[in-house]
N, CA and C of each residue as an Amber inpcrd file, in Angstrom:
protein
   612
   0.8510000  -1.2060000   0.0000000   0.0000000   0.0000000   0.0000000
   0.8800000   1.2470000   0.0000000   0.6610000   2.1690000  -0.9410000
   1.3950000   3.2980000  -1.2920000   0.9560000   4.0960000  -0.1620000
   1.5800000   5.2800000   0.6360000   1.0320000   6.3810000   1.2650000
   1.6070000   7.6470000   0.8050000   0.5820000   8.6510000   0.6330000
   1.4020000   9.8570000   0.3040000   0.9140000  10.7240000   1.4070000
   2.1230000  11.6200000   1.8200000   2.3200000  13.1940000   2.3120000
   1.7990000  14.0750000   1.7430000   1.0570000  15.5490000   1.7800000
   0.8680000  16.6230000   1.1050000   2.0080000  17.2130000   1.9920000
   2.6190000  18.3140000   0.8460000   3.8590000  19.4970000   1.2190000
   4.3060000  19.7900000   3.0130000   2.5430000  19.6340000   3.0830000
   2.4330000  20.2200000   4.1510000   2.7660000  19.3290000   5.5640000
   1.5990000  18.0530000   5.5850000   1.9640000  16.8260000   5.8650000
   3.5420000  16.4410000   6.5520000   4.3670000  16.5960000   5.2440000
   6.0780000  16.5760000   5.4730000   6.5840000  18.0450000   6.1350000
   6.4130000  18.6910000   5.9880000   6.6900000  20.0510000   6.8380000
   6.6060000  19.8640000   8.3590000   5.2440000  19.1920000   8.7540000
   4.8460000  18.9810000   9.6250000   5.9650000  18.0170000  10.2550000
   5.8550000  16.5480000   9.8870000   6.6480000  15.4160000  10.1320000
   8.0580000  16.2600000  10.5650000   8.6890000  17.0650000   9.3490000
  10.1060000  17.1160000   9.5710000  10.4670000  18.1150000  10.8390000
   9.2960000  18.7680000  11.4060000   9.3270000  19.8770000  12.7160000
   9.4870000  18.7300000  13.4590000   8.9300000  17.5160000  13.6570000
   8.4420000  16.4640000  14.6080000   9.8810000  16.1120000  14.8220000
  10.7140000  16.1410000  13.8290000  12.1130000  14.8280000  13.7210000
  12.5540000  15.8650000  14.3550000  13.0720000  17.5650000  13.7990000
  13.5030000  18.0040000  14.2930000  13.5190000  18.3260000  15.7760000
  12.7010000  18.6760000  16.1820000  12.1500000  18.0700000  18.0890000
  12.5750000  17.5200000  18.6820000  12.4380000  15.8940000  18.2500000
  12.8610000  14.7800000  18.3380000  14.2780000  14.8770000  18.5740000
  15.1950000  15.1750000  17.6890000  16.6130000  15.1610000  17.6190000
  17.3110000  16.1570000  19.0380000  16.3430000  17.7170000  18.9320000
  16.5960000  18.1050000  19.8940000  16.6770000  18.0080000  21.4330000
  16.0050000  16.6870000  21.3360000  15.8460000  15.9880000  22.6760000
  17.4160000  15.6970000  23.7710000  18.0750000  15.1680000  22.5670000
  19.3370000  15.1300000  23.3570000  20.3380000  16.3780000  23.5960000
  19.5170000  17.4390000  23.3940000  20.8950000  18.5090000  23.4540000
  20.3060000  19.3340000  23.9960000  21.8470000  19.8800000  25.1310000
  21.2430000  20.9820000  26.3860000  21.3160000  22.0110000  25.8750000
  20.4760000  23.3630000  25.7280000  20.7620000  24.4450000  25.3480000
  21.9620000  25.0930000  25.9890000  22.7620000  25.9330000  25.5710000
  24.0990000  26.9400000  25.4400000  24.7950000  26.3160000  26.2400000
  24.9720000  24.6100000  26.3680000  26.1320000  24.5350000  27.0770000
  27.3280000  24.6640000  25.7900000  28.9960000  24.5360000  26.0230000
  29.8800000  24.0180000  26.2050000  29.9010000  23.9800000  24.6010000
  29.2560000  22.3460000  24.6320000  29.4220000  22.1360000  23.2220000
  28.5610000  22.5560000  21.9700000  27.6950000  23.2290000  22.6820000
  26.9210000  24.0250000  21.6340000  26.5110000  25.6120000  21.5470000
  27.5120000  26.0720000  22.1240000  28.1700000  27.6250000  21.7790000
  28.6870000  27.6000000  20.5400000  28.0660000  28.8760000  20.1570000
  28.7960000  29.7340000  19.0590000  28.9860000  30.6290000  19.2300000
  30.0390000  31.3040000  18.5270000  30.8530000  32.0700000  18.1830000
  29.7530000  33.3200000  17.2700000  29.7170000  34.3030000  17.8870000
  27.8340000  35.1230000  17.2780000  28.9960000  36.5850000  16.8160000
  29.0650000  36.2390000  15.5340000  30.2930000  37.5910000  15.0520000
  29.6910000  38.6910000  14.1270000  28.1440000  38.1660000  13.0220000
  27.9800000  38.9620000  12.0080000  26.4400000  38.4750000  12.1910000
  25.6210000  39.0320000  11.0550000  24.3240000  39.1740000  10.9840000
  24.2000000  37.2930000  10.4700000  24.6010000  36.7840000   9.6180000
  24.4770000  35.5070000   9.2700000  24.3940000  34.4070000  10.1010000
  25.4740000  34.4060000  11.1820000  26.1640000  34.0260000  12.5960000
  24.6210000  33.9510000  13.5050000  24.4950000  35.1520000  13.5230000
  22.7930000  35.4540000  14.0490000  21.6810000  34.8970000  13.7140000
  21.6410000  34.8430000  12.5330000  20.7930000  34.2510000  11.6920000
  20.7600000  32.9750000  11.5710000  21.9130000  32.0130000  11.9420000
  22.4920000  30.6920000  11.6360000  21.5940000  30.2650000  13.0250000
  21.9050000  30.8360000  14.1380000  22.3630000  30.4720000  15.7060000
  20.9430000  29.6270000  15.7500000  19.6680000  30.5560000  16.0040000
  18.2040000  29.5460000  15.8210000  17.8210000  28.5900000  15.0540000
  18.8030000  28.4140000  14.4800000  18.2690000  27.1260000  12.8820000
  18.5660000  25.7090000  13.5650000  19.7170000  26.1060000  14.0810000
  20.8360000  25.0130000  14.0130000  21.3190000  25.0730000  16.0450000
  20.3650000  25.9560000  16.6970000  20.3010000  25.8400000  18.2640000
  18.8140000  24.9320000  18.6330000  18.6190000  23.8640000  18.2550000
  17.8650000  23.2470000  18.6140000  16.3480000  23.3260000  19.0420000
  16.7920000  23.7950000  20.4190000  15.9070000  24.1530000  21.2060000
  15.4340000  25.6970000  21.1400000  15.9430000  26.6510000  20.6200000
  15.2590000  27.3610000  20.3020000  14.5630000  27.3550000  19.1410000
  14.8320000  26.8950000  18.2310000  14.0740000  26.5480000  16.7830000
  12.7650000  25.8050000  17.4760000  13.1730000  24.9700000  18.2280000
  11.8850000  24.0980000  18.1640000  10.8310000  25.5950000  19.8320000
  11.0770000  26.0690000  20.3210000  10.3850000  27.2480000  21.2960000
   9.6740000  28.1650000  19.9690000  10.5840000  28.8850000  19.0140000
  10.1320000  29.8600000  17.7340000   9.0590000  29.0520000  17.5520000
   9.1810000  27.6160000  16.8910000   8.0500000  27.1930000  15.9900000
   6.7890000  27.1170000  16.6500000   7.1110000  26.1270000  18.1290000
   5.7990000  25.8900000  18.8610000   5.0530000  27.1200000  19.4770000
   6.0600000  28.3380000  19.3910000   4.7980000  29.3720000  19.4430000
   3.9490000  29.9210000  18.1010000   4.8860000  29.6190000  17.0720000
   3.8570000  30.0880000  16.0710000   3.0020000  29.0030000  16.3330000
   3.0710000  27.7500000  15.8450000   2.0490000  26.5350000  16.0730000
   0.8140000  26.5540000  16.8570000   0.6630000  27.1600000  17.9360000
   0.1870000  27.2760000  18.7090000  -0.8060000  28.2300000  18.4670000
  -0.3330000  29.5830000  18.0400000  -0.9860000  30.6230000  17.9600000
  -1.9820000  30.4410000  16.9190000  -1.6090000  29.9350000  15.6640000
  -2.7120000  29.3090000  14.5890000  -3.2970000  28.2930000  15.0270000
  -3.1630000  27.3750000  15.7000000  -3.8800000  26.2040000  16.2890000
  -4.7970000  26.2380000  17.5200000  -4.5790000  27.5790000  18.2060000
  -5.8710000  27.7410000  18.9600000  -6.3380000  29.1330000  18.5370000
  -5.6790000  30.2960000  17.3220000  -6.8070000  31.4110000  17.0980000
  -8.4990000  30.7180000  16.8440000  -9.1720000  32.0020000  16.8140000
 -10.1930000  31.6470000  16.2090000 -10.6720000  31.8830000  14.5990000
  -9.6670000  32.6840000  14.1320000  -9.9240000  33.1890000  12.8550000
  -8.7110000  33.7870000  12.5310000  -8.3140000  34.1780000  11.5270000
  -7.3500000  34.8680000  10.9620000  -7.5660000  36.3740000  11.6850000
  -6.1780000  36.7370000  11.4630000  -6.5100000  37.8220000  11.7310000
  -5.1430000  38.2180000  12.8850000  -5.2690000  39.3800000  13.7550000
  -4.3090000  39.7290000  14.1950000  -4.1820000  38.7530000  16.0060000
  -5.0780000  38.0970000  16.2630000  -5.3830000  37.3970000  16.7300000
  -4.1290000  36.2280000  17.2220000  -3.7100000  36.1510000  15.6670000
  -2.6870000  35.0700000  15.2550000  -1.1750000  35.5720000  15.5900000
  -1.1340000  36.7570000  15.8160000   0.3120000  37.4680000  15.8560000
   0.5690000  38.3600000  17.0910000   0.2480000  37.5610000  18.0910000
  -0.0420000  38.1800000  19.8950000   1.2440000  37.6900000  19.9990000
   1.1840000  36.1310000  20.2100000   2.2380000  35.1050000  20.6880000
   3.5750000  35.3390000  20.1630000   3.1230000  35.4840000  18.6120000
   4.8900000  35.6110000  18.3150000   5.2440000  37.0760000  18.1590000
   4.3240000  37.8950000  18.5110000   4.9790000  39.1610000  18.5490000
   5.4200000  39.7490000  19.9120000   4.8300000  39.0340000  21.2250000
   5.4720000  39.1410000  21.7470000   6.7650000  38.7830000  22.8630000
   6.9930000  36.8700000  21.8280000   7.6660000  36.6270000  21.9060000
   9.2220000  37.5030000  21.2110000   8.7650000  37.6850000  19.9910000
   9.8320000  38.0440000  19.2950000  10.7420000  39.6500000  20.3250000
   9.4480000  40.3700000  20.2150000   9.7360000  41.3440000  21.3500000
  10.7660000  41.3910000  22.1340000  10.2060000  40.6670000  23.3850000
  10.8730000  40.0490000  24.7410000  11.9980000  39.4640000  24.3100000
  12.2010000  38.6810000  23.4230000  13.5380000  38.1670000  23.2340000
  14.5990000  39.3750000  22.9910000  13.8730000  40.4610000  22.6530000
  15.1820000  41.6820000  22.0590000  15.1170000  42.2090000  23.2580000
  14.3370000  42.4820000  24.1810000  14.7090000  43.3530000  25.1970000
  15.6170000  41.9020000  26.0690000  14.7180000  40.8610000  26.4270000
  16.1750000  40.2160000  27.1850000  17.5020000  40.1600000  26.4220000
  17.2480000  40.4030000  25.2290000  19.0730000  40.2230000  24.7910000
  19.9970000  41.7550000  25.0430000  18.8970000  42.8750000  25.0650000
  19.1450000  43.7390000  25.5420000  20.2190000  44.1940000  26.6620000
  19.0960000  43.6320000  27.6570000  19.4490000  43.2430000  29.7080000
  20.7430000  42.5260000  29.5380000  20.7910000  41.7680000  28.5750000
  21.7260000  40.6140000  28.9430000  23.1070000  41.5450000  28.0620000
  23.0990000  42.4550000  27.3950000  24.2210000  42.9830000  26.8710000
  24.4940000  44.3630000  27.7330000  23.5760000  44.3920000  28.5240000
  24.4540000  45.6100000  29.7610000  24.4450000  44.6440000  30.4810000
  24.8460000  43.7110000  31.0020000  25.3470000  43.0620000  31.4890000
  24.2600000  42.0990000  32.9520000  23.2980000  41.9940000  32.4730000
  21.9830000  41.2590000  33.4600000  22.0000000  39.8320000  33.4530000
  22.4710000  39.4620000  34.3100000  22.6920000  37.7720000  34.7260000
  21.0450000  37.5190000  35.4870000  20.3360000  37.0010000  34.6310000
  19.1010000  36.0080000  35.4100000  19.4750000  34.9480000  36.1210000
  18.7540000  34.2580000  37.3580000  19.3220000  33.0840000  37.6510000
  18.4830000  32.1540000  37.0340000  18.6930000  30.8880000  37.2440000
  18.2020000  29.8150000  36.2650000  17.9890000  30.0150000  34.9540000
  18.7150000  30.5710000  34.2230000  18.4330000  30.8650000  32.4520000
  18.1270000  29.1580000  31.5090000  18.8280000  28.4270000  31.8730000
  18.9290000  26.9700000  31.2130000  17.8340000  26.4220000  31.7230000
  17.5880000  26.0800000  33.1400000  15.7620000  25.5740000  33.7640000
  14.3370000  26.7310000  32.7780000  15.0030000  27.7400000  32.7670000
  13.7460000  28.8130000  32.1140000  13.5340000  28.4350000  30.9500000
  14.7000000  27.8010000  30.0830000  14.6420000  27.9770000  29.0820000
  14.2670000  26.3520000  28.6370000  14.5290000  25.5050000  28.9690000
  14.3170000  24.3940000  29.0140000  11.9900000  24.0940000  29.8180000
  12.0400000  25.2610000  30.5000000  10.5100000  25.1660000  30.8120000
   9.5400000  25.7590000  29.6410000  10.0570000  26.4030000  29.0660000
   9.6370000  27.3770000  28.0720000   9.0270000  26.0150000  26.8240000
  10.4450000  25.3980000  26.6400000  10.0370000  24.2290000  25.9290000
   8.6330000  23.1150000  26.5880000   8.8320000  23.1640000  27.4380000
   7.4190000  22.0570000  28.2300000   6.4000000  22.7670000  28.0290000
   6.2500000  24.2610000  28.5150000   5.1150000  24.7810000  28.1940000
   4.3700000  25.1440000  27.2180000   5.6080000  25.5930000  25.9140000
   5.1070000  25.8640000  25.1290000   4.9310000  24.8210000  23.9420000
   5.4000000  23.6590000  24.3600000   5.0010000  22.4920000  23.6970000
   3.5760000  21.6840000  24.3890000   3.0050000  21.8560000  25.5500000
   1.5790000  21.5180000  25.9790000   0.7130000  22.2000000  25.7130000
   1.0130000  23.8260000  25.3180000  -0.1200000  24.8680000  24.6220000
  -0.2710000  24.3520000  23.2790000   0.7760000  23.7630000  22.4130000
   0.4310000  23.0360000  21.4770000  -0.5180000  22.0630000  21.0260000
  -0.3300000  21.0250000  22.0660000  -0.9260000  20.1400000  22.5430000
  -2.6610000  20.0290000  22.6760000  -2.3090000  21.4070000  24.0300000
  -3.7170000  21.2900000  24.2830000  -4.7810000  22.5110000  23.5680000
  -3.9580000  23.2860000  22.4310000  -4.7140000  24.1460000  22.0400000
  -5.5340000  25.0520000  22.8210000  -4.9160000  25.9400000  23.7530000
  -5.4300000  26.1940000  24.9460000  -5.6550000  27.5790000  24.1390000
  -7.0160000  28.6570000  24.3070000  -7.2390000  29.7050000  23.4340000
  -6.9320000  30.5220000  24.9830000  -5.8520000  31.7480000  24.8940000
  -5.9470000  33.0400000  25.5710000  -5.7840000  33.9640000  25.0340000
  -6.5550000  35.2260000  26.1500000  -6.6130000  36.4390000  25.2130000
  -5.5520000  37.0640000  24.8820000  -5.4600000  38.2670000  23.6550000
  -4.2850000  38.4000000  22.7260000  -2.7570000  38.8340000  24.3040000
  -3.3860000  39.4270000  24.2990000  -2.1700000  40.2150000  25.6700000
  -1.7230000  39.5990000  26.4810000  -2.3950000  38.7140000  26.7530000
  -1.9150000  37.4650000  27.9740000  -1.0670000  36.6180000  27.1220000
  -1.3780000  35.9680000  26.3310000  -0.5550000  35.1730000  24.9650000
   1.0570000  35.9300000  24.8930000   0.5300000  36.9720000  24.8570000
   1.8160000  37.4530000  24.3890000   3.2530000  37.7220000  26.0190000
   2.3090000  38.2170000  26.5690000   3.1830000  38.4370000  28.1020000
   3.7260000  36.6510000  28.2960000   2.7470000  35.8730000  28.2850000
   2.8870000  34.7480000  28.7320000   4.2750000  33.9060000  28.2020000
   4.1220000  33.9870000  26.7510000   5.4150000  33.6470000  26.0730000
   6.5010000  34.4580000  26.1130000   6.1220000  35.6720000  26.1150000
   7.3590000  37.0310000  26.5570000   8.0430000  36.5180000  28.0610000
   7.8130000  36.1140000  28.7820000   8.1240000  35.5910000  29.7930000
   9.4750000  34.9580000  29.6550000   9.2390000  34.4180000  28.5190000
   9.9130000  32.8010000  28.3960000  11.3910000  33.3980000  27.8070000
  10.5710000  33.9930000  26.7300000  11.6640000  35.0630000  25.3510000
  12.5780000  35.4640000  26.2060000  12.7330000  36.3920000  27.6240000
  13.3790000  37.0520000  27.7630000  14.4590000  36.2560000  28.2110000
  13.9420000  34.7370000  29.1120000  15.4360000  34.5940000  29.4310000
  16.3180000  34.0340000  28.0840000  15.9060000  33.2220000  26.9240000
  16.1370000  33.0890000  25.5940000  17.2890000  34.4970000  25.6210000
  16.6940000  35.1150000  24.8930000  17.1360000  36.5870000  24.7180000
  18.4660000  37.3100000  25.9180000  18.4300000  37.1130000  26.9860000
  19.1520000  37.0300000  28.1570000  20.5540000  36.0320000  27.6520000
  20.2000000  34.7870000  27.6570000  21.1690000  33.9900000  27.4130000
  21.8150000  34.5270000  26.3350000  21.6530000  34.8400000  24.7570000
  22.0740000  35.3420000  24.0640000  22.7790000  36.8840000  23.8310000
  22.2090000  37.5780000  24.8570000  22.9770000  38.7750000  25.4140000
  24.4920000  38.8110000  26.0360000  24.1930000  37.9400000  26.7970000
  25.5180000  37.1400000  28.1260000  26.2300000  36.7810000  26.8150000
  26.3610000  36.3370000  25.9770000  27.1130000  35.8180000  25.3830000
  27.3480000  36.7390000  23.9660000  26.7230000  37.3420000  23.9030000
  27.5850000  38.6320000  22.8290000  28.0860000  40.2670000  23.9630000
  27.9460000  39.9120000  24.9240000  28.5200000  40.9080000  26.0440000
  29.8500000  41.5770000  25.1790000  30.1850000  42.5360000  25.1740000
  31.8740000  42.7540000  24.3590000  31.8840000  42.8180000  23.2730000
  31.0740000  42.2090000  22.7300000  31.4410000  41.9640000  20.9680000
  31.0820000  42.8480000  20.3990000  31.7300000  43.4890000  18.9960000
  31.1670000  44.7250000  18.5840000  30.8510000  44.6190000  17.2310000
  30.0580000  43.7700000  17.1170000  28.9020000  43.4520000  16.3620000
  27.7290000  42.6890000  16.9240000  27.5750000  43.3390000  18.1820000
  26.8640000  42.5140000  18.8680000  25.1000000  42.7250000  18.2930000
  25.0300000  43.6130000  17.6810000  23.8100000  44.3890000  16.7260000
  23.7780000  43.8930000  15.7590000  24.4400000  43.6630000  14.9140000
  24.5720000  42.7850000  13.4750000  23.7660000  41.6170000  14.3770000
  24.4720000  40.7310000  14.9460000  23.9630000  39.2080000  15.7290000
  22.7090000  39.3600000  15.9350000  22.5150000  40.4550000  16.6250000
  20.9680000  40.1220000  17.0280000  19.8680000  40.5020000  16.0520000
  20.5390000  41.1180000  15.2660000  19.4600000  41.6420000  14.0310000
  19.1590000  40.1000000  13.4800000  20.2210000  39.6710000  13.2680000
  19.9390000  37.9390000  12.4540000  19.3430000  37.1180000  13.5440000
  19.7910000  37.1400000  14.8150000  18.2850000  36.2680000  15.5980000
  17.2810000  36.5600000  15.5280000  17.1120000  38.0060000  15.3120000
  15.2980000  38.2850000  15.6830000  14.9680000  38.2120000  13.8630000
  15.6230000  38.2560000  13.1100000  15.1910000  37.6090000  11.7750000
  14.8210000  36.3770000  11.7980000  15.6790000  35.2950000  12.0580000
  14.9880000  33.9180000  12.2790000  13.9940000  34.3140000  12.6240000
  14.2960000  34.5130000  14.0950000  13.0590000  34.3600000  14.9150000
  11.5480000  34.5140000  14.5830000  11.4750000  35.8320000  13.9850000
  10.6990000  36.3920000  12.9090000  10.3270000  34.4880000  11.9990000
  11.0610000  34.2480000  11.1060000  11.0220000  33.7430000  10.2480000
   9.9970000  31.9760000  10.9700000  11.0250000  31.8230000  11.7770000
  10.5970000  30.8340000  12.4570000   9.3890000  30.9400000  12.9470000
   8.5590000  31.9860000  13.5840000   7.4110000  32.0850000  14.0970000
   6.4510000  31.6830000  12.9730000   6.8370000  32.5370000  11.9040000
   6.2230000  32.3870000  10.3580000   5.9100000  30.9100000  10.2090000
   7.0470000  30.3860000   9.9670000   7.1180000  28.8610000   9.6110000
   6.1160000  28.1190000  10.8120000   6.0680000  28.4960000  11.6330000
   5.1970000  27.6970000  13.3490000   3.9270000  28.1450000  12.9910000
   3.4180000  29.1980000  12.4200000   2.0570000  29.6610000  11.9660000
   1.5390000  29.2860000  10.3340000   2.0420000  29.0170000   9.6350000
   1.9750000  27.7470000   8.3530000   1.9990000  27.1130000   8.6030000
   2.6740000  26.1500000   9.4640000   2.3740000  24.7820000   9.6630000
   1.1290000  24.5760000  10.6720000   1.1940000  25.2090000  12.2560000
  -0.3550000  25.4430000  12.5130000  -1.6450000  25.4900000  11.9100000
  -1.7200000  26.3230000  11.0990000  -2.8090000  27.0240000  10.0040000
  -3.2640000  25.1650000   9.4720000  -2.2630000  25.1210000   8.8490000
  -2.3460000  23.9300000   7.5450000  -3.1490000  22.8800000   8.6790000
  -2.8850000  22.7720000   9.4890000  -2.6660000  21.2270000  10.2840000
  -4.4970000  21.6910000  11.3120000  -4.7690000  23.2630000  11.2570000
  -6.0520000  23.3170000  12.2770000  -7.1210000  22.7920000  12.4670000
  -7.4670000  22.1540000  11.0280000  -8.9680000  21.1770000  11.0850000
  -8.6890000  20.1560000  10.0540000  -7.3840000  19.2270000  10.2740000
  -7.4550000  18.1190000  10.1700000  -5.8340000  17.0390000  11.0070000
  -6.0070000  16.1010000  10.6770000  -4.9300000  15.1490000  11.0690000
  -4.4230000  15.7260000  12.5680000  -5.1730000  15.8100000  13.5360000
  -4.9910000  16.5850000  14.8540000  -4.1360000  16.0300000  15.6110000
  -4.1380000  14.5170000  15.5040000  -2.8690000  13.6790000  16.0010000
  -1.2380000  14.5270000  15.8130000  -1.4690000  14.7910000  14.5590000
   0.1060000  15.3210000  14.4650000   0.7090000  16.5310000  14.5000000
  -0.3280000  17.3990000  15.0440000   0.1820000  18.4520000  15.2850000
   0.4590000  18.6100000  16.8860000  -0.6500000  17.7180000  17.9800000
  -0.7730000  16.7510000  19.2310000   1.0250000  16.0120000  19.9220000
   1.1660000  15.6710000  18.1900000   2.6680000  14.9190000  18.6270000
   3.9140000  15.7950000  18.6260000   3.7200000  16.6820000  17.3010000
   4.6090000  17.8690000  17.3170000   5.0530000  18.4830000  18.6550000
   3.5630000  19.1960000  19.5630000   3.1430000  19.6600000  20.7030000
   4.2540000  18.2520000  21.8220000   4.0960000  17.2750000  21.9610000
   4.4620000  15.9470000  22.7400000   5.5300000  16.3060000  22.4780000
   6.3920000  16.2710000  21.0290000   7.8210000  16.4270000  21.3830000
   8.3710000  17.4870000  22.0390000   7.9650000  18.5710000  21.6030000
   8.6120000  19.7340000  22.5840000   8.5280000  19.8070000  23.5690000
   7.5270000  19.5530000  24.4390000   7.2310000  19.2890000  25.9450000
   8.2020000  18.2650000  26.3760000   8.4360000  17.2810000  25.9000000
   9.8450000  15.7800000  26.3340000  10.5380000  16.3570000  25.8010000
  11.1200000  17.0380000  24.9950000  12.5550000  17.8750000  24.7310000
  12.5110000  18.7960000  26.2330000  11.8580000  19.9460000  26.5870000
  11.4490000  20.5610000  27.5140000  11.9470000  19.8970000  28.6060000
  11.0300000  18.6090000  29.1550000  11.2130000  17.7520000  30.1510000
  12.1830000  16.7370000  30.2280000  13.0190000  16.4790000  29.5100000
  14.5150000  15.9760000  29.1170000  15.8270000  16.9430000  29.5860000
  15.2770000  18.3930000  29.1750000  16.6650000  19.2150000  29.2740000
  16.4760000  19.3170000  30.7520000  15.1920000  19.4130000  31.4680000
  14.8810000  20.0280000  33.1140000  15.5500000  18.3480000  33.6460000
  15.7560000  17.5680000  33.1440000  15.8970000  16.0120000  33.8390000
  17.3840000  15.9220000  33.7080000  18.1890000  16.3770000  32.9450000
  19.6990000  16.5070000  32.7410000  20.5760000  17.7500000  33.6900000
  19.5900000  18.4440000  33.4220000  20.1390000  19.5660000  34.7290000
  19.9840000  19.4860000  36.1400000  18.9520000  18.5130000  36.6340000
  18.6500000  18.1750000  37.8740000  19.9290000  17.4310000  38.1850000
């Protein structure tokens, strides 16, 4: 028996693997620092940082998977995620040490992979504070670590581009997936939450 994917279908799947993969890797330790020198560098860092790729997407995901309609409705979550991430990278480049940045950031993943999940609808402002929450220590961590550098503006222009981009991509694939095959957008939601609850189980 043949099975086929639509575009979308596989879009979906390959967020899932990607998740998946991210399971084994702790955010900004050691071996998965980079070196954040130019706008590209910036731009690279969320693609290929795991766990934040998979936080970007599951808030767009989310935001199309429990709006009620198109509309601006859809652009609470990642706008003020995207936000919060620039002001914590902000804090974090005059020099603002949060405590627990890796537990925050690693919860961010649980939570914002069960809003997936459970398609939980809140209102636009709360959505947005709620995930802004999360952004800042994100954004924080990435501050701490372009501290000095003097292109530290180039860098962050290319994270909050992903970021941007990535939310995009989390709200297409949402959209596509809202009134059908609910399982897999359910599992999408499952992986990020056990990525989430994996990184909080390695740091304990």
């Amino acid at each position: 028996m043949r099975i086929t994917l639509s575009h979308r279908h596989t879009a979906a799947l390959l967020f899932i693997a990607a998740s998946a993969i991210s399971s084994s890797a702790i955010a900004h330790t050691g071996a998965e620092s980079h070196i954040h020198n130019s706008f590209l560098s910036g731009l690279a860092h969320p693609l290929f940082g795991l766990d934040h790729l998979a936080a970007m997407v599951a808030v767009g995901l989310w935001s199309a998977l429990s709006a009620r309609h198109a509309g601006r409705e859809l652009l609470w979550g990642p706008m003020g995620f995207a936000a919060m991430l620039l002001a914590g990278a902000v804090l974090g480049l005059q020099g603002l040490a949060l405590p627990a940045v890796e537990p925050m950031i690693a919860v961010s993943l649980l939570a914002t992979g069960l809003l997936v999940v459970s398609r939980l609808r809140v209102p636009g402002l709360m959505a947005a504070l709620g995930v802004g929450v999360f952004a800042v220590f994100h954004g924080v961590a990435h501050g701490v670590e372009l501290a000095g550098s003097h292109s530290a503006w180039q860098t962050l222009a290319g994270m909050l581009t992903a970021t941007v981009l990535l939310h995009g991509a989390g709200l297409a694939a949402g959209w596509a997936l809202r009134h059908r095959t609910v399982w897999l957008s359910r599992a999408a939601g499952a992986a990020v939450a056990l990525m989430g609850g994996a990184l909080l189980a390695q740091m304990a």
